[in-house]
N, C-alpha and C positions, 0 to 999 in steps of 0.2 A: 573589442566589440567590432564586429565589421559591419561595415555600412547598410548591406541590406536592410539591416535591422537600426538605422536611424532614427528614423521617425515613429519608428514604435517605444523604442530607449525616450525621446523627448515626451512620450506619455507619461507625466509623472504617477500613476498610480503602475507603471509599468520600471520604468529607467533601466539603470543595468542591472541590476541587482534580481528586480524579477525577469530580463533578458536573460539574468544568466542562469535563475531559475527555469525556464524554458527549456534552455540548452541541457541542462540537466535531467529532465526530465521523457517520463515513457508513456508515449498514450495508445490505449490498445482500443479499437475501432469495431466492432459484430457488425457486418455489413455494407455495402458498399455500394446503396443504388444511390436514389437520390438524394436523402440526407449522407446516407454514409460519404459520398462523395466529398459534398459544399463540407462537410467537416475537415475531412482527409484535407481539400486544399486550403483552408484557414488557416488550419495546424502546422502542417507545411509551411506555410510564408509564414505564419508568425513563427517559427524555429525552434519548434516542439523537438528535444534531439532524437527523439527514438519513435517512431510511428507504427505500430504494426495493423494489417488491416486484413481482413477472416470474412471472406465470400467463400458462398458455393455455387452460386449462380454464373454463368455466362451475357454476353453482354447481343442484345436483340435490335433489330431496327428502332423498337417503340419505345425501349431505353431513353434515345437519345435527342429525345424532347423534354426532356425531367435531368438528364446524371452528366452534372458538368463535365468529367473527367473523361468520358469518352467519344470515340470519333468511327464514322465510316468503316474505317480500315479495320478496326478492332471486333467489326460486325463480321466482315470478310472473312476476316483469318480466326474467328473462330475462337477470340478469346478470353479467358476467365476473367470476371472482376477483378478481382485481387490483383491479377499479375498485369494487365492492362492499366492497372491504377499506380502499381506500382512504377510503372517503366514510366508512365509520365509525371510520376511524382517527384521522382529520379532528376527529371531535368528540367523542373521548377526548383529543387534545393538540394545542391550536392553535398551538400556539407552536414547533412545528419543521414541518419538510419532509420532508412524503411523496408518492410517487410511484407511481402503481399502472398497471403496465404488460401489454396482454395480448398474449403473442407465444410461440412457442414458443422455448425456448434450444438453440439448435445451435450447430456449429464456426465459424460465419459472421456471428454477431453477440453472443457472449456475451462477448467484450474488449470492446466498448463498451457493454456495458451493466456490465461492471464495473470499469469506467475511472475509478478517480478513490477507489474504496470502500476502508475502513482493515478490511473484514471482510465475511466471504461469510457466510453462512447457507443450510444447505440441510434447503429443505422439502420435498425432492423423494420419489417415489415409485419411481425406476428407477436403476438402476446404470451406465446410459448416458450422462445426462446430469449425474452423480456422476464420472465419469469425467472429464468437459469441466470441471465446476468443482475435481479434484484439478488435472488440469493447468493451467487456467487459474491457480491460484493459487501453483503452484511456482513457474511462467514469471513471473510479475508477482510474486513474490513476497507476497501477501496472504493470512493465514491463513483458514482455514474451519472450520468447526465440521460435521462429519458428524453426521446423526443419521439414525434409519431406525425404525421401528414396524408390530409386523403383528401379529396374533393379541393375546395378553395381553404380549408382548412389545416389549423393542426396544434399541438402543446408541448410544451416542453415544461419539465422540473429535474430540479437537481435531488438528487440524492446520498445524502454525506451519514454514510452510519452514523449513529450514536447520537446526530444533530438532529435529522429530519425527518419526518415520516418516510416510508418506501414507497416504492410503488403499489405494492399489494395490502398497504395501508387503503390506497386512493381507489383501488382494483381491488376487491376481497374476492373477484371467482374468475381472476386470471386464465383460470385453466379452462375455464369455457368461452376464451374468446374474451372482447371488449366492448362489443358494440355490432350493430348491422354495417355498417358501413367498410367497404372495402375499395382499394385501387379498382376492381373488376366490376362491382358493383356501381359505385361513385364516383370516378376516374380522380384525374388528377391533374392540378396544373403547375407546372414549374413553381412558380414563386414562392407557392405555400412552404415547399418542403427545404427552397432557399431557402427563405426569411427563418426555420423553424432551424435547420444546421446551423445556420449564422451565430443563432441564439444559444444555440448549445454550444460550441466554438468558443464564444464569450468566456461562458460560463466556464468553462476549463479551464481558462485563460485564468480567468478570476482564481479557480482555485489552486492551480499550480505555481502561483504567486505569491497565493499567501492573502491574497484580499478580504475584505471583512466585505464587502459589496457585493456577495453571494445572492442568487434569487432562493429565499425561501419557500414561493408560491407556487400554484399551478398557472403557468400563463397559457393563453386562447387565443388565436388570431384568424382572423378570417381575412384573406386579401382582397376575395370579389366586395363581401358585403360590412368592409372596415371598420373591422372591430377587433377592438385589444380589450380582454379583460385579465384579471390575473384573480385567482380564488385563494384562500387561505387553506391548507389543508391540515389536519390535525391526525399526529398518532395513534393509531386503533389499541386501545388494553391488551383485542385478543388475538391481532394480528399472530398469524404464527409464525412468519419472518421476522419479524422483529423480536419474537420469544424463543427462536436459534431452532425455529423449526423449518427445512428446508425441502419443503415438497418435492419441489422441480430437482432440485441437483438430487436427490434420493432417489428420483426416479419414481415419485408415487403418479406426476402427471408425467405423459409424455406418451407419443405415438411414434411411428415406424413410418408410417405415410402423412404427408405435408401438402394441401391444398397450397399452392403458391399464389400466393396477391397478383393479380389483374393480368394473368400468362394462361388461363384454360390451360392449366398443367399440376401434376403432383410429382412429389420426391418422392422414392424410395430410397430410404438408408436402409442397409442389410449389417448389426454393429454385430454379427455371428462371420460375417463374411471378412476375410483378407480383400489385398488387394488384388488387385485385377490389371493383365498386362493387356493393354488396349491392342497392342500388335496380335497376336492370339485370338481376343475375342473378334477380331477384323476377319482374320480368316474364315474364325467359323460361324460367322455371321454373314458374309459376300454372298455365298450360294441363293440366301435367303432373298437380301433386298437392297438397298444398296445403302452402302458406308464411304462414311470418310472418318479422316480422324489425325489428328496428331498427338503431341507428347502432353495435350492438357486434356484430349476429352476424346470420346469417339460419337457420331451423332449414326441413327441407323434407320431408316427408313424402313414399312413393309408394311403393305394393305393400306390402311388411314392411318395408319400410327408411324410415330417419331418418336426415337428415344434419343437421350442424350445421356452417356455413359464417361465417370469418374475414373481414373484410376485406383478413386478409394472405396468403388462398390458404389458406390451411390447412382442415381441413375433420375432423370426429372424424363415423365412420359409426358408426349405434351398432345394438346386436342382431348384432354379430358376432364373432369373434375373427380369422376368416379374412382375412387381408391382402392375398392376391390377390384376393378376391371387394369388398375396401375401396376397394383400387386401380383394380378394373374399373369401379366405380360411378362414383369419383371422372371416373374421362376421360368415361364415358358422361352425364353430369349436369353437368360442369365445366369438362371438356377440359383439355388439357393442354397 
């Protein structure tokens, strides 16, 4: 046992035993702003061995008042969550394996990317693809930890098949959304979505241990106006996730364009589309308006609009919320 990990070993509902549980173990991360962050670096120092962490997003000036893990530089040059998370993850704990992935998570790749993981983590921002990792994790059976942050607010619950309600027990019409409330709407303050990663962080902690000190509950917290409650939540009969019926990963909900939380911007995913050699689409997009780009992304300027372009097709327009006027850009600048 090496010392980093001291005074965590001297925890006895911890010691070596679940240190070395830790070390064993693989935790897979959807997201990576503010919570997904304060997770990733929890995890990290507590000596989670295997980390992997699944952004599609890029990292923006207004980031980085909310997402511990990033800095200045990372604005500069341009770079992906994921891989920006990763490099500094990197030299917070060398001594396990992290993995920083930029892709969006859909019905059509989010089994393999959580193939093999003892625990989901979601740093996600939408109820869409909260949905895909509820179902994902009853059908494979792998717990998840929910957590969600907006305003001075935010909750967390765990989710352990077979033991506890889901999410879409708690949420029965996930697919339209949660609530009014959003980053862009209701903004956001740091702490909340601290204190709410923290909690989720725990709780992983808890279960890749082996702890019986699990949260059962839905917890509440508000930082401005100080308040903790925690609700009891109870299994739905007609839940369809829980009766091995899997809307999201089947594909019955799911859209192509993705209003993104508190960025006046949408995604296009194109999943008919290959990849895309950013070098190529530079050329034949210069004439137009003006580009930059390196090996993670190409950004393209022309008239009022900004695009930002994936190698894997994907593309986030920004300065809009309208998804058909997303869409139309996308074929006229990209093709389809």
């Amino acid at each position: 046992m090496i010392d980093r990990y001291s005074r965590q070993v001297l925890f006895p509902d911890i010691g070596k035993e679940g240190q070395r549980k830790l070390g064993n173990s693989y935790a897979v991360i959807i997201g990576c702003g503010a919570l997904g962050s304060m997770i990733a670096l929890t995890l990290v120092r507590a000596g989670v061995g295997k980390i992997r962490i699944i952004d599609r997003d890029f990292i923006e000036y207004h980031n980085l008042a909310r997402q511990a893990l990033f800095d200045e530089d990372d604005v500069r040059n341009q770079i992906p969550k994921a891989i920006a998370a990763e490099r500094h993850l990197k030299k917070v704990n060398s001594s396990i394996v992290i993995e920083g992935i930029v892709a969006d998570v859909n019905y059509t790749n989010i089994e393999g990317f959580i193939r093999n993981g003892n625990i989901l983590m979601d740093g996600l921002d939408n109820f869409e693809t909260r949905g895909l990792m509820n179902d994902v994790s009853l059908k494979h059976k792998i717990p998840w930890i929910y957590g969600g942050a907006v305003s001075s607010f935010g909750m967390t619950m765990d989710i352990i098949p077979g033991q506890t309600p889901c999410l879409q027990c708690v949420h029965p019409n996930m697919h339209q959304g949660a609530g009014l409330h959003t980053c862009e709407t209701a903004g956001v303050i740091g702490p909340a979505p601290f204190i709410i990663g923290s909690l989720q962080s725990a709780e992983a902690i808890k279960i890749l241990v082996g702890s019986e000190d699990i949260n059962r509950d839905l917890i509440f917290i508000d930082v401005w106006r100080n308040q903790f409650d925690r609700s009891e939540v109870q299994r739905r009969p007609d839940c369809p996730s829980c009766r091995g019926q899997f809307d999201f990963l089947e594909a019955r909900f799911g859209t192509k364009t993705t209003s993104l939380c508190g960025q006046n911007a949408v995604q296009v995913l194109n999943p008919n589309r290959g990849g895309i050699s950013l070098e190529r689409l530079a050329t034949h997009l210069s004439p137009i308006g003006q580009v930059s780009y390196n090996e993670f992304m190409l950004r393209f300027k022309v008239d009022h609009h900004e695009m930002v372009i994936f190698p894997d097709g994907r593309a986030i327009i920004k300065n809009t919320n309208d998804e058909s006027l997303a869409k139309g850009l996308y074929a006229k600048y990209i093709g389809v």
